[in-house]
PDB file with one MODEL, atoms N, CA, C and O in Angstrom:
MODEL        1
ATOM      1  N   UNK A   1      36.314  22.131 -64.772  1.00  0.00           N
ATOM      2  CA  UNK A   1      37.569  21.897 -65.440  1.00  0.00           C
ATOM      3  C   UNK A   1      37.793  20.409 -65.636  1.00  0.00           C
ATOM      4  O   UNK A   1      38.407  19.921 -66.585  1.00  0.00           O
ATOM      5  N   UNK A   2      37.378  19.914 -64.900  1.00  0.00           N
ATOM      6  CA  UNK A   2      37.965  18.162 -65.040  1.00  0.00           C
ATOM      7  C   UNK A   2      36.911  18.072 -65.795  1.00  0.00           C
ATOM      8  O   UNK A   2      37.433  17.097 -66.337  1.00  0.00           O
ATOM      9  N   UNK A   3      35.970  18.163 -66.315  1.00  0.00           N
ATOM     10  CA  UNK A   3      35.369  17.217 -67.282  1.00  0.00           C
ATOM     11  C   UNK A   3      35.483  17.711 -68.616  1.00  0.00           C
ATOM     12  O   UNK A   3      34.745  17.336 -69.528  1.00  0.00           O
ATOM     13  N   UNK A   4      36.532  18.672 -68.759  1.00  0.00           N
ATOM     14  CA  UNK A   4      37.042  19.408 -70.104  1.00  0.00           C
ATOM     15  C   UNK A   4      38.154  18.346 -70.025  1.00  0.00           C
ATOM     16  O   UNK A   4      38.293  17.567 -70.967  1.00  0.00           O
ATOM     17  N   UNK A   5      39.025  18.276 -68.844  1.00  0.00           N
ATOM     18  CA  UNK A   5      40.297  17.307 -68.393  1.00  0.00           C
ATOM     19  C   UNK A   5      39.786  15.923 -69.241  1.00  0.00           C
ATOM     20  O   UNK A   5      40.316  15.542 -70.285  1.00  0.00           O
ATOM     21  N   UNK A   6      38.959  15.440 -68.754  1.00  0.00           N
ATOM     22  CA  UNK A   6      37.924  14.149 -68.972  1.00  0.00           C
ATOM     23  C   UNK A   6      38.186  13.771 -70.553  1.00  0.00           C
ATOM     24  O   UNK A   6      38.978  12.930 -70.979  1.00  0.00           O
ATOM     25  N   UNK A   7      37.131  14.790 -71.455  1.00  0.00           N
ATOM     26  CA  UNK A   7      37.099  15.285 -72.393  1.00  0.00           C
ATOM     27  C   UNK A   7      38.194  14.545 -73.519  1.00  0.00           C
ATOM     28  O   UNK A   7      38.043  13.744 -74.442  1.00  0.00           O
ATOM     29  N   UNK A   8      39.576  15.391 -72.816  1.00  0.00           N
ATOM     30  CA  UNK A   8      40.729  15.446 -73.924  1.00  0.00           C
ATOM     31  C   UNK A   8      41.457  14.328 -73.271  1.00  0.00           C
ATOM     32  O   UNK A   8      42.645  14.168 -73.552  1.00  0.00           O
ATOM     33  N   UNK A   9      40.847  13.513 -72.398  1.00  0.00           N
ATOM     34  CA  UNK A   9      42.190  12.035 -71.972  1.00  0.00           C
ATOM     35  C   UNK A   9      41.569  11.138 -72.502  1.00  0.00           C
ATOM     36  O   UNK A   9      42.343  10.201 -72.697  1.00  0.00           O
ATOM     37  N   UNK A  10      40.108  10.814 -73.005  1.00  0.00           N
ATOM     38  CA  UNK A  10      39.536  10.591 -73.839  1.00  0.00           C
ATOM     39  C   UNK A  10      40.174  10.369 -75.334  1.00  0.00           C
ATOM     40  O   UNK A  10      39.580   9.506 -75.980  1.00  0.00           O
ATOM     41  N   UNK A  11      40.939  10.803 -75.794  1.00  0.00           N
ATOM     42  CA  UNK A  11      41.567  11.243 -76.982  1.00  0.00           C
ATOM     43  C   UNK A  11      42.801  10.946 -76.870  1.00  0.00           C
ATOM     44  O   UNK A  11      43.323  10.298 -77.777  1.00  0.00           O
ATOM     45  N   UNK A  12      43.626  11.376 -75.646  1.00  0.00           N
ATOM     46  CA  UNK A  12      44.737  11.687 -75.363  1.00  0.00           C
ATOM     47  C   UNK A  12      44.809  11.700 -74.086  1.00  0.00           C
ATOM     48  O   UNK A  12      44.285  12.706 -73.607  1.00  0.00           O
ATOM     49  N   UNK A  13      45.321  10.870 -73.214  1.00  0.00           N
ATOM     50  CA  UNK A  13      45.301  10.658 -72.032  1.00  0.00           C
ATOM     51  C   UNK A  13      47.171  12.037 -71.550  1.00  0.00           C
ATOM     52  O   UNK A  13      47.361  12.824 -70.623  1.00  0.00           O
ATOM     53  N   UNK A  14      47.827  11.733 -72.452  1.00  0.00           N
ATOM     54  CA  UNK A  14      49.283  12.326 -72.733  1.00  0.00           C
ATOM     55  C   UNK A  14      48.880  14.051 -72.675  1.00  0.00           C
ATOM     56  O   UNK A  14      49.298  14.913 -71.901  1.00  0.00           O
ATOM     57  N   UNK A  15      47.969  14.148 -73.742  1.00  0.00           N
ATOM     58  CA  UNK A  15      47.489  16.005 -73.853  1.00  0.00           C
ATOM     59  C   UNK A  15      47.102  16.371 -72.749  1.00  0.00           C
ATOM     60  O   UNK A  15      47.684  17.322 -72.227  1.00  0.00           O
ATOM     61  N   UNK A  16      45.802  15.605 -71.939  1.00  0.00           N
ATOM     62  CA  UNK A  16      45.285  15.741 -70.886  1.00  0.00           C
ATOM     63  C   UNK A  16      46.006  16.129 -69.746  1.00  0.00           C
ATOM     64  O   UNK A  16      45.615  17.043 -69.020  1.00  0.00           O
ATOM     65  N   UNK A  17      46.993  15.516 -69.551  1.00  0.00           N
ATOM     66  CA  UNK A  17      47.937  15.650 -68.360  1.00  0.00           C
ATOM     67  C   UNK A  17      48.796  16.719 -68.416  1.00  0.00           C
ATOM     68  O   UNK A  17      49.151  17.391 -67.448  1.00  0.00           O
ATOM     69  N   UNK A  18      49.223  16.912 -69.896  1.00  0.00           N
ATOM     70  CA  UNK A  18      49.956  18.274 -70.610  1.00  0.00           C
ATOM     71  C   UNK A  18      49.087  19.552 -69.913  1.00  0.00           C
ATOM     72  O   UNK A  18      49.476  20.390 -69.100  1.00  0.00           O
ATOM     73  N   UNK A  19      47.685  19.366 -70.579  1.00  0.00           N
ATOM     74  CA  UNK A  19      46.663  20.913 -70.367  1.00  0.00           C
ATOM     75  C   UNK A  19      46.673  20.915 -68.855  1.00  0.00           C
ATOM     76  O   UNK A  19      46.891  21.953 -68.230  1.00  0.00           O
ATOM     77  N   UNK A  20      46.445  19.788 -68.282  1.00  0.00           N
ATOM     78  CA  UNK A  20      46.197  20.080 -66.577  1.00  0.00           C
ATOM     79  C   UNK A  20      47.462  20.819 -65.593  1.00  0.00           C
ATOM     80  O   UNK A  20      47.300  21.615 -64.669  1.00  0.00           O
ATOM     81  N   UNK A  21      48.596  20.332 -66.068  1.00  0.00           N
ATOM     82  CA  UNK A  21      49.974  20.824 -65.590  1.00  0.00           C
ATOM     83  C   UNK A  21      49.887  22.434 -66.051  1.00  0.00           C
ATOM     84  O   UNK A  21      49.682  23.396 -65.312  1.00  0.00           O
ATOM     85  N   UNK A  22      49.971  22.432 -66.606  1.00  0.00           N
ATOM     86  CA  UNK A  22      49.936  23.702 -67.417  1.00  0.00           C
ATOM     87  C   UNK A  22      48.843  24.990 -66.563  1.00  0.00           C
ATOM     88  O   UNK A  22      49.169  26.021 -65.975  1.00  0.00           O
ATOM     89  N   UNK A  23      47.379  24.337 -66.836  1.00  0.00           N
ATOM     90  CA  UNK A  23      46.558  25.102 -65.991  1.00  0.00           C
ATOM     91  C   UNK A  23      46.625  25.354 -64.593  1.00  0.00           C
ATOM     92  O   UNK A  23      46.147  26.349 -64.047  1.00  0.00           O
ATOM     93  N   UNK A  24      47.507  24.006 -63.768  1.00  0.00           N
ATOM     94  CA  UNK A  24      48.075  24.545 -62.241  1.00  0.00           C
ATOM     95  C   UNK A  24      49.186  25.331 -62.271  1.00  0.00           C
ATOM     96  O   UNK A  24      49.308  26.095 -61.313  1.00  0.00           O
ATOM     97  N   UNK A  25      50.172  25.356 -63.255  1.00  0.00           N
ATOM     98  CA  UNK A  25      51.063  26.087 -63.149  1.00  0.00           C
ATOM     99  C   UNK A  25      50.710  27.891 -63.485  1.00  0.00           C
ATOM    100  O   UNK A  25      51.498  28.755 -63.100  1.00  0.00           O
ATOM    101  N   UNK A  26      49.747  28.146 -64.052  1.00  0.00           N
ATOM    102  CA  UNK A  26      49.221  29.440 -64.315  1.00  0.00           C
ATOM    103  C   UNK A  26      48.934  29.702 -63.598  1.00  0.00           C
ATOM    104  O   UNK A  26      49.518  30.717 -63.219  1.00  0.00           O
ATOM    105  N   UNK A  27      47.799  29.172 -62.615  1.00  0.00           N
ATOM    106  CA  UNK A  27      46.770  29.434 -61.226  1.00  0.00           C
ATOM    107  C   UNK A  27      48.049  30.072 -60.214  1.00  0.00           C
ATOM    108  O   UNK A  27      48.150  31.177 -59.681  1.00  0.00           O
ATOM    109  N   UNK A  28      48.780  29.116 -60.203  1.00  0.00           N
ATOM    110  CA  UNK A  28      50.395  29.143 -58.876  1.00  0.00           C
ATOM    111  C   UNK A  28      51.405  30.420 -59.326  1.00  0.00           C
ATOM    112  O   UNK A  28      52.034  31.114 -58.527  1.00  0.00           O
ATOM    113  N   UNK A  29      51.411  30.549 -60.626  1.00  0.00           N
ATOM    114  CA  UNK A  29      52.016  32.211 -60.555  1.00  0.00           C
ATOM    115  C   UNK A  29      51.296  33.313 -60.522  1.00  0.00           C
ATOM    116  O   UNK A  29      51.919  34.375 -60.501  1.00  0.00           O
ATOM    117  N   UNK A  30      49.938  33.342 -60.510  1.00  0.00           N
ATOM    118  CA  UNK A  30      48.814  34.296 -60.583  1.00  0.00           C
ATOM    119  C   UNK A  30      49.401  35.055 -59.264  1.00  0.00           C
ATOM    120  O   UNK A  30      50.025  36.082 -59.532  1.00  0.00           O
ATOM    121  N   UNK A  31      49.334  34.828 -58.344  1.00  0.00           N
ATOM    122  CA  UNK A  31      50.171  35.273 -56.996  1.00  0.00           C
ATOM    123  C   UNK A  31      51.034  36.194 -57.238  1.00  0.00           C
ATOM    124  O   UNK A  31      50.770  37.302 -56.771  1.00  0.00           O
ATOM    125  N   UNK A  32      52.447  36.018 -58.109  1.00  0.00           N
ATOM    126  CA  UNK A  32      53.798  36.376 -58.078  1.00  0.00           C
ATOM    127  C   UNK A  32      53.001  37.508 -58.962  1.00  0.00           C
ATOM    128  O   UNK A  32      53.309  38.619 -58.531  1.00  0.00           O
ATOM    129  N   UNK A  33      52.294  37.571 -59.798  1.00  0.00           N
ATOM    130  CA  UNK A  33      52.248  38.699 -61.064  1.00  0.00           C
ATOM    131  C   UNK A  33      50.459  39.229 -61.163  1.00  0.00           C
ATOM    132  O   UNK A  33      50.123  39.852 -62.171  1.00  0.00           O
ATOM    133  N   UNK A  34      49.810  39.046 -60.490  1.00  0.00           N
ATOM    134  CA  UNK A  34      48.078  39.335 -60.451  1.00  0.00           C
ATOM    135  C   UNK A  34      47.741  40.309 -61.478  1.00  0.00           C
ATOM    136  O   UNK A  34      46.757  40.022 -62.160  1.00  0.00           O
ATOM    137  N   UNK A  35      48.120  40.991 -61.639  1.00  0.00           N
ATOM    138  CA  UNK A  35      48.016  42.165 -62.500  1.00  0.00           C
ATOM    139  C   UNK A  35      48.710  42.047 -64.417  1.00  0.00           C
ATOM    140  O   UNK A  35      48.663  42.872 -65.330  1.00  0.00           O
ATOM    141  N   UNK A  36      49.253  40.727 -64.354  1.00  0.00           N
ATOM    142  CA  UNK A  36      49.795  40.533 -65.399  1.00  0.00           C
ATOM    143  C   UNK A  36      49.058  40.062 -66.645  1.00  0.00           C
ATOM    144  O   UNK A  36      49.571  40.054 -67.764  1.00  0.00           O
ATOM    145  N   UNK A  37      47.689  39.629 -66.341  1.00  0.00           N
ATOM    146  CA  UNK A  37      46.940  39.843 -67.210  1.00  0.00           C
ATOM    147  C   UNK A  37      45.383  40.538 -67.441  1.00  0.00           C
ATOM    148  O   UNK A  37      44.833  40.891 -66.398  1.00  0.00           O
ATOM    149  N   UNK A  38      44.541  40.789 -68.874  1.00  0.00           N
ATOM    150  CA  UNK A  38      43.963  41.926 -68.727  1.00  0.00           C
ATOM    151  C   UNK A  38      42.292  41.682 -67.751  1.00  0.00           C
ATOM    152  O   UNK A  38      41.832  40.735 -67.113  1.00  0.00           O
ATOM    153  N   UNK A  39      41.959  42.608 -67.968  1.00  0.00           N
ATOM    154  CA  UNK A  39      40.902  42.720 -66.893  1.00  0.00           C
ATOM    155  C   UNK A  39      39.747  41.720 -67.399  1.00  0.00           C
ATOM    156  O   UNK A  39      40.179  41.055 -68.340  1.00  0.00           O
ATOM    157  N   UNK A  40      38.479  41.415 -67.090  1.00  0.00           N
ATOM    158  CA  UNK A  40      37.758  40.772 -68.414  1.00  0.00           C
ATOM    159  C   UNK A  40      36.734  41.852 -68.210  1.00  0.00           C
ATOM    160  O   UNK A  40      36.123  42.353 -67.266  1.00  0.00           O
ATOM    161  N   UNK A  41      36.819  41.992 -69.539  1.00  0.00           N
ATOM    162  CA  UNK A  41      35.490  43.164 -70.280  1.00  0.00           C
ATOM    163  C   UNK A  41      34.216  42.568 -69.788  1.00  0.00           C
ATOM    164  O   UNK A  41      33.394  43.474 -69.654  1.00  0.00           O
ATOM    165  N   UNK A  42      33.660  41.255 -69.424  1.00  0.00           N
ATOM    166  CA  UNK A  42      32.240  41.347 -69.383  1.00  0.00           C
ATOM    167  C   UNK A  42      32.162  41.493 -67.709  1.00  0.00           C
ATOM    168  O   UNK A  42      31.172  41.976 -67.160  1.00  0.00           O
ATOM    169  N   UNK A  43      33.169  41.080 -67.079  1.00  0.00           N
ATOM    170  CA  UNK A  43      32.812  41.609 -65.346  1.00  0.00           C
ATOM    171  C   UNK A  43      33.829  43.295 -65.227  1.00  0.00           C
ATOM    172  O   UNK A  43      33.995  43.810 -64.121  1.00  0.00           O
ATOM    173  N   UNK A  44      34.338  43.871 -66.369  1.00  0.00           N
ATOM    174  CA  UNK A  44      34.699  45.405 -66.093  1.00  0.00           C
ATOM    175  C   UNK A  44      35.200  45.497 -64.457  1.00  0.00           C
ATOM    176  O   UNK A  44      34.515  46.076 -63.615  1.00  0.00           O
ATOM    177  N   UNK A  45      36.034  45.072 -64.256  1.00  0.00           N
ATOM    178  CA  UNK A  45      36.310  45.153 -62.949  1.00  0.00           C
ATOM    179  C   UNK A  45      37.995  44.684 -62.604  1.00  0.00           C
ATOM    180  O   UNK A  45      38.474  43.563 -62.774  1.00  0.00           O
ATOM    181  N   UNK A  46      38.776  46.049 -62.013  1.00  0.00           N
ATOM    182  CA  UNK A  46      40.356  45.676 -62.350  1.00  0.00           C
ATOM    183  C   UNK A  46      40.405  44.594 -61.723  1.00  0.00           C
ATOM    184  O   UNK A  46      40.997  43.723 -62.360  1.00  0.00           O
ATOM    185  N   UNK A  47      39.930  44.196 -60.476  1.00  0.00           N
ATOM    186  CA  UNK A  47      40.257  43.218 -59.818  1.00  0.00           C
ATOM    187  C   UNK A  47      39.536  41.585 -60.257  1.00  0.00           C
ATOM    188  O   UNK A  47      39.366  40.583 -59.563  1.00  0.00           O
ATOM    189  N   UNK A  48      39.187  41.902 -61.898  1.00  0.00           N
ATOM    190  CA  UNK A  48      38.871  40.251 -62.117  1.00  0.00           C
ATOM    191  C   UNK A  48      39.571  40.424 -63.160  1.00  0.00           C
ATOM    192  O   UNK A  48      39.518  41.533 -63.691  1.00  0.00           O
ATOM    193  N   UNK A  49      40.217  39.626 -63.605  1.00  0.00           N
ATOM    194  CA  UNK A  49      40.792  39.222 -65.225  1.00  0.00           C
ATOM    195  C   UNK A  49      40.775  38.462 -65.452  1.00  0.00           C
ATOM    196  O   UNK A  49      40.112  37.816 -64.640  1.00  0.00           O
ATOM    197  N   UNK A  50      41.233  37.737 -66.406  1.00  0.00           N
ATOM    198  CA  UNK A  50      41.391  36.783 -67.079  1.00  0.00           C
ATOM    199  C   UNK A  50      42.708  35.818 -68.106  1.00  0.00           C
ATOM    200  O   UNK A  50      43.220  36.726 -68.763  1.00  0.00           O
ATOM    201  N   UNK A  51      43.136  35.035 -68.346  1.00  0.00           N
ATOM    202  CA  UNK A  51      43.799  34.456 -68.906  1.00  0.00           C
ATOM    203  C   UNK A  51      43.783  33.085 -69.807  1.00  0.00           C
ATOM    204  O   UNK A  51      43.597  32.013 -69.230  1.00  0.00           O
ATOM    205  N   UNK A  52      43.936  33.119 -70.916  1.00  0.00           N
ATOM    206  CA  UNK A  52      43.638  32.311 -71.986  1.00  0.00           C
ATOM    207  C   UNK A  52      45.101  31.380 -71.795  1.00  0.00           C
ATOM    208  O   UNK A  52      46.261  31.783 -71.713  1.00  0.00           O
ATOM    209  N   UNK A  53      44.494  29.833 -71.757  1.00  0.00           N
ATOM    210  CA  UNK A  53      45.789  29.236 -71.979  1.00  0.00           C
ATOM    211  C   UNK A  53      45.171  27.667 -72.261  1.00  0.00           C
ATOM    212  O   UNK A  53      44.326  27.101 -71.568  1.00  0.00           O
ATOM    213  N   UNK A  54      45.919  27.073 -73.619  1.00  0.00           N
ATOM    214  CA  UNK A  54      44.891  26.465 -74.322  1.00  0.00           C
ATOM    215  C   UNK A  54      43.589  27.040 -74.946  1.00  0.00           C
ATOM    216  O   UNK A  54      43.200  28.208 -74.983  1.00  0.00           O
ATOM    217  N   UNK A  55      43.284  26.432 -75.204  1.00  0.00           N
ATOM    218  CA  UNK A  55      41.561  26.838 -75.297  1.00  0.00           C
ATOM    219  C   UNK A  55      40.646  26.732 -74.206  1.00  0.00           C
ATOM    220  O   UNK A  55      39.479  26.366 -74.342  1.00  0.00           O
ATOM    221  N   UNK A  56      41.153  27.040 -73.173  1.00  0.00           N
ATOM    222  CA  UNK A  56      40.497  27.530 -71.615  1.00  0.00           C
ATOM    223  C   UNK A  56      40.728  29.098 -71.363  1.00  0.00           C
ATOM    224  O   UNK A  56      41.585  29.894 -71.747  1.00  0.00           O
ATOM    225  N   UNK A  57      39.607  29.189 -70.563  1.00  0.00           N
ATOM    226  CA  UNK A  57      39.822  30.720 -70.065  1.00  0.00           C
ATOM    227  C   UNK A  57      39.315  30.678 -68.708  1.00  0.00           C
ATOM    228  O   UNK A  57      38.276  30.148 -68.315  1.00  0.00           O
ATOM    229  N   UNK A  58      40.269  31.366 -67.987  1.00  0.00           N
ATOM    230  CA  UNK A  58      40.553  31.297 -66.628  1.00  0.00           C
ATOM    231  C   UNK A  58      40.301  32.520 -65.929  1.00  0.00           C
ATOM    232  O   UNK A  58      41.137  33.333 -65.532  1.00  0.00           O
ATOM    233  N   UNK A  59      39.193  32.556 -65.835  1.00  0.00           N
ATOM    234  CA  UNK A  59      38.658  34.389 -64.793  1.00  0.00           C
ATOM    235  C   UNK A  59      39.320  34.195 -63.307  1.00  0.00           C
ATOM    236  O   UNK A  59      39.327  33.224 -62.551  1.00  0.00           O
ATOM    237  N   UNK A  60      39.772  35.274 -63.213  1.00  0.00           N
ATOM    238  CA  UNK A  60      40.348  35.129 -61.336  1.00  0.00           C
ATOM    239  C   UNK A  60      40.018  36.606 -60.817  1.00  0.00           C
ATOM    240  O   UNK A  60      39.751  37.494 -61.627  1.00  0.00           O
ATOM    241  N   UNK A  61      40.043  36.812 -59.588  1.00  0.00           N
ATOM    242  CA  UNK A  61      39.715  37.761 -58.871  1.00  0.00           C
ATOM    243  C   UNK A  61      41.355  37.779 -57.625  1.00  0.00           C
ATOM    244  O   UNK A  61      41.998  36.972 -56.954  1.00  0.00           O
ATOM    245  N   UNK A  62      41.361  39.022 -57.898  1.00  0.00           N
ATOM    246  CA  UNK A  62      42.374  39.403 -57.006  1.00  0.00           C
ATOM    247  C   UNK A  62      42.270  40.017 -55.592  1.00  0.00           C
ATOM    248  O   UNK A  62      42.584  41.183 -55.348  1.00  0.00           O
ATOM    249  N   UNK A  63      41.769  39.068 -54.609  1.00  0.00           N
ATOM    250  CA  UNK A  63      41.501  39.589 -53.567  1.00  0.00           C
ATOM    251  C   UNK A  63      42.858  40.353 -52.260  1.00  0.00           C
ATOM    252  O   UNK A  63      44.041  40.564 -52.529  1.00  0.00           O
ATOM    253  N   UNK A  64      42.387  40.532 -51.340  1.00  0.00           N
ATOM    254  CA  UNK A  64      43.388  41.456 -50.392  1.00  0.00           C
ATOM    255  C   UNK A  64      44.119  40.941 -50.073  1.00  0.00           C
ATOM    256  O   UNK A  64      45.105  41.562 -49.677  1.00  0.00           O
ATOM    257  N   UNK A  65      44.124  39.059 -50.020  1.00  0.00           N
ATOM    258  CA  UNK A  65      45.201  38.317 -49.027  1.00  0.00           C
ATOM    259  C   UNK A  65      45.215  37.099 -50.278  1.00  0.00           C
ATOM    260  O   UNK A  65      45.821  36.089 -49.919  1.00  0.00           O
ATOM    261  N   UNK A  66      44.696  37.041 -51.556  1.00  0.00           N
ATOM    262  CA  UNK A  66      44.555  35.943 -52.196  1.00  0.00           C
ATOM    263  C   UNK A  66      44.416  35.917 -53.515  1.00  0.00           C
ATOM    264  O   UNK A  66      44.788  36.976 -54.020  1.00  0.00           O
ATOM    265  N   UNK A  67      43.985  35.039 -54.366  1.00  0.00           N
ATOM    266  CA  UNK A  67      43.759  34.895 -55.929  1.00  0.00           C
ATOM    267  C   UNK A  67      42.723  34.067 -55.847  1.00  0.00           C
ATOM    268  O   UNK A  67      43.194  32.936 -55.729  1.00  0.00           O
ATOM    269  N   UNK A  68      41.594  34.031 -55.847  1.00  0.00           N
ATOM    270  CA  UNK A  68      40.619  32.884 -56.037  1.00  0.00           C
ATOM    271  C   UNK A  68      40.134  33.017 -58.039  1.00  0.00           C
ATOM    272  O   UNK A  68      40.189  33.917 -58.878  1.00  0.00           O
ATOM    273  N   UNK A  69      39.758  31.785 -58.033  1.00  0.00           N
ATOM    274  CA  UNK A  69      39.284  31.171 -59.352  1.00  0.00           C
ATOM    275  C   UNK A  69      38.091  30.535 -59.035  1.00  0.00           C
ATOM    276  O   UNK A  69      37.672  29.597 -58.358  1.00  0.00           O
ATOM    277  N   UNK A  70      37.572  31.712 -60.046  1.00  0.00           N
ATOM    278  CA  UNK A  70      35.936  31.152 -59.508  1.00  0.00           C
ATOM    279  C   UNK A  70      35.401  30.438 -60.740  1.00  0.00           C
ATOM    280  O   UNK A  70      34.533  29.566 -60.750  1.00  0.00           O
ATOM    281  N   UNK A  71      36.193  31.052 -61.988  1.00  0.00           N
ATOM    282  CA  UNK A  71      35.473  30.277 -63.260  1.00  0.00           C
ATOM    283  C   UNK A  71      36.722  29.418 -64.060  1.00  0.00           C
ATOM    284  O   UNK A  71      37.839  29.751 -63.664  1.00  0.00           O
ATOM    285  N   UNK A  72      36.709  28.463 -65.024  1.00  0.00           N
ATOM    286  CA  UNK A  72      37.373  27.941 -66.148  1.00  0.00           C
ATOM    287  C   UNK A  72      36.540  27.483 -66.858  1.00  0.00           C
ATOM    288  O   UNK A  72      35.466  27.040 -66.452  1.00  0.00           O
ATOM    289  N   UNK A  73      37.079  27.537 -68.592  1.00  0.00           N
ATOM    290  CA  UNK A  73      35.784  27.005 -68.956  1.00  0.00           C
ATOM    291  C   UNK A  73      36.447  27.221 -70.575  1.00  0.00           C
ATOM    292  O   UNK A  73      37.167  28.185 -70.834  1.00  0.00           O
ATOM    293  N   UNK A  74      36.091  26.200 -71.570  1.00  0.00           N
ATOM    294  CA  UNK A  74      36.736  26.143 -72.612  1.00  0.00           C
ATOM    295  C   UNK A  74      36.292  27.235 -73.185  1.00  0.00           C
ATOM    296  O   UNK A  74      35.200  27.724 -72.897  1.00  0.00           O
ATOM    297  N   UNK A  75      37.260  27.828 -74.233  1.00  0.00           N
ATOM    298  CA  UNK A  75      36.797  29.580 -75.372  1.00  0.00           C
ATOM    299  C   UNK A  75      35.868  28.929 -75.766  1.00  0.00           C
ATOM    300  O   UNK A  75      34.952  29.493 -75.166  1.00  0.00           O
ATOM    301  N   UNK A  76      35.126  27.664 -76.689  1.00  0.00           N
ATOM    302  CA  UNK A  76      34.020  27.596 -77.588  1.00  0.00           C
ATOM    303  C   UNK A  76      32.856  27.727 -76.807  1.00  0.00           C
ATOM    304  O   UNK A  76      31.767  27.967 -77.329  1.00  0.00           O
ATOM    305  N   UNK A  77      33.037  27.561 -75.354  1.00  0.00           N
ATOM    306  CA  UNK A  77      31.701  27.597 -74.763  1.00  0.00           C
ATOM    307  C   UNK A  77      31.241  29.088 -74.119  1.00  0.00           C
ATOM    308  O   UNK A  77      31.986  29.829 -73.478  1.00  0.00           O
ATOM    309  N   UNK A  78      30.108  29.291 -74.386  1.00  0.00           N
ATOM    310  CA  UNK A  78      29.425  30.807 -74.069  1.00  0.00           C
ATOM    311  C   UNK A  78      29.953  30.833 -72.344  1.00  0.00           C
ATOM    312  O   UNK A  78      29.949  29.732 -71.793  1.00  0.00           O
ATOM    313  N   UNK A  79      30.206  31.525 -71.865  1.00  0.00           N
ATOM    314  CA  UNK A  79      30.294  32.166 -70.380  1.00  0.00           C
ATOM    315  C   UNK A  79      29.296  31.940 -69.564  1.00  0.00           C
ATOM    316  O   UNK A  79      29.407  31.385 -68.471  1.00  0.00           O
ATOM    317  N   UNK A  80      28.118  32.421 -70.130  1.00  0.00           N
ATOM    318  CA  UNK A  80      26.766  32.177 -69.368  1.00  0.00           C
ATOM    319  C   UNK A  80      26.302  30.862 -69.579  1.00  0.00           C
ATOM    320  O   UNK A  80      25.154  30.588 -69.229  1.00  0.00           O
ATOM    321  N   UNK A  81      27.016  30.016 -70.095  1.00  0.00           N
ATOM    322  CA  UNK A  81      26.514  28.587 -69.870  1.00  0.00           C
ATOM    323  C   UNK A  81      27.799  27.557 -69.390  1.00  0.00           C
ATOM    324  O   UNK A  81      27.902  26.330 -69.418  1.00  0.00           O
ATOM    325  N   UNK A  82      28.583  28.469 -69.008  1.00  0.00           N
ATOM    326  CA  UNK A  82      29.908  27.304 -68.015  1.00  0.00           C
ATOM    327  C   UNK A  82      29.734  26.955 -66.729  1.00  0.00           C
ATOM    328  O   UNK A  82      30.566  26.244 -66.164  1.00  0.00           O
TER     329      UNK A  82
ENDMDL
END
């Protein structure tokens, strides 16, 4: 994630700080609502989904006591190469 961060402060040091706020604030309600967004079709599995915000996509897994984030990674880039 930070070198997507990197990336756009590069350009926009202002956007950068925008997308990063933004992406902790998603991670920090994942908790309150886990189930609030959809599953992701390529791991088929209720307990991973996903969430688009920006042009990032944010896979999480909903574990028994937690939310871990195992992936982020901009939409233009393939999955199997993030």
């Amino acid at each position: 994630m930070y070198l997507s961060i990197s990336y756009i402060a590069k350009e926009s040091p202002k956007n950068a700080g925008k997308v990063l706020k933004k992406i902790i604030a998603l991670s920090k309600g994942l908790a309150l609502y886990p189930l609030k967004y959809p599953k992701d079709p390529i791991y088929n599995n209720e307990r991973v989904r996903f969430a688009i915000i920006y042009s990032f996509k944010l896979i999480y897994k909903i574990e028994s006591d937690k939310i871990r984030i195992p992936r982020l990674f901009h939409t233009k880039q393939h999955p199997s190469k993030a």
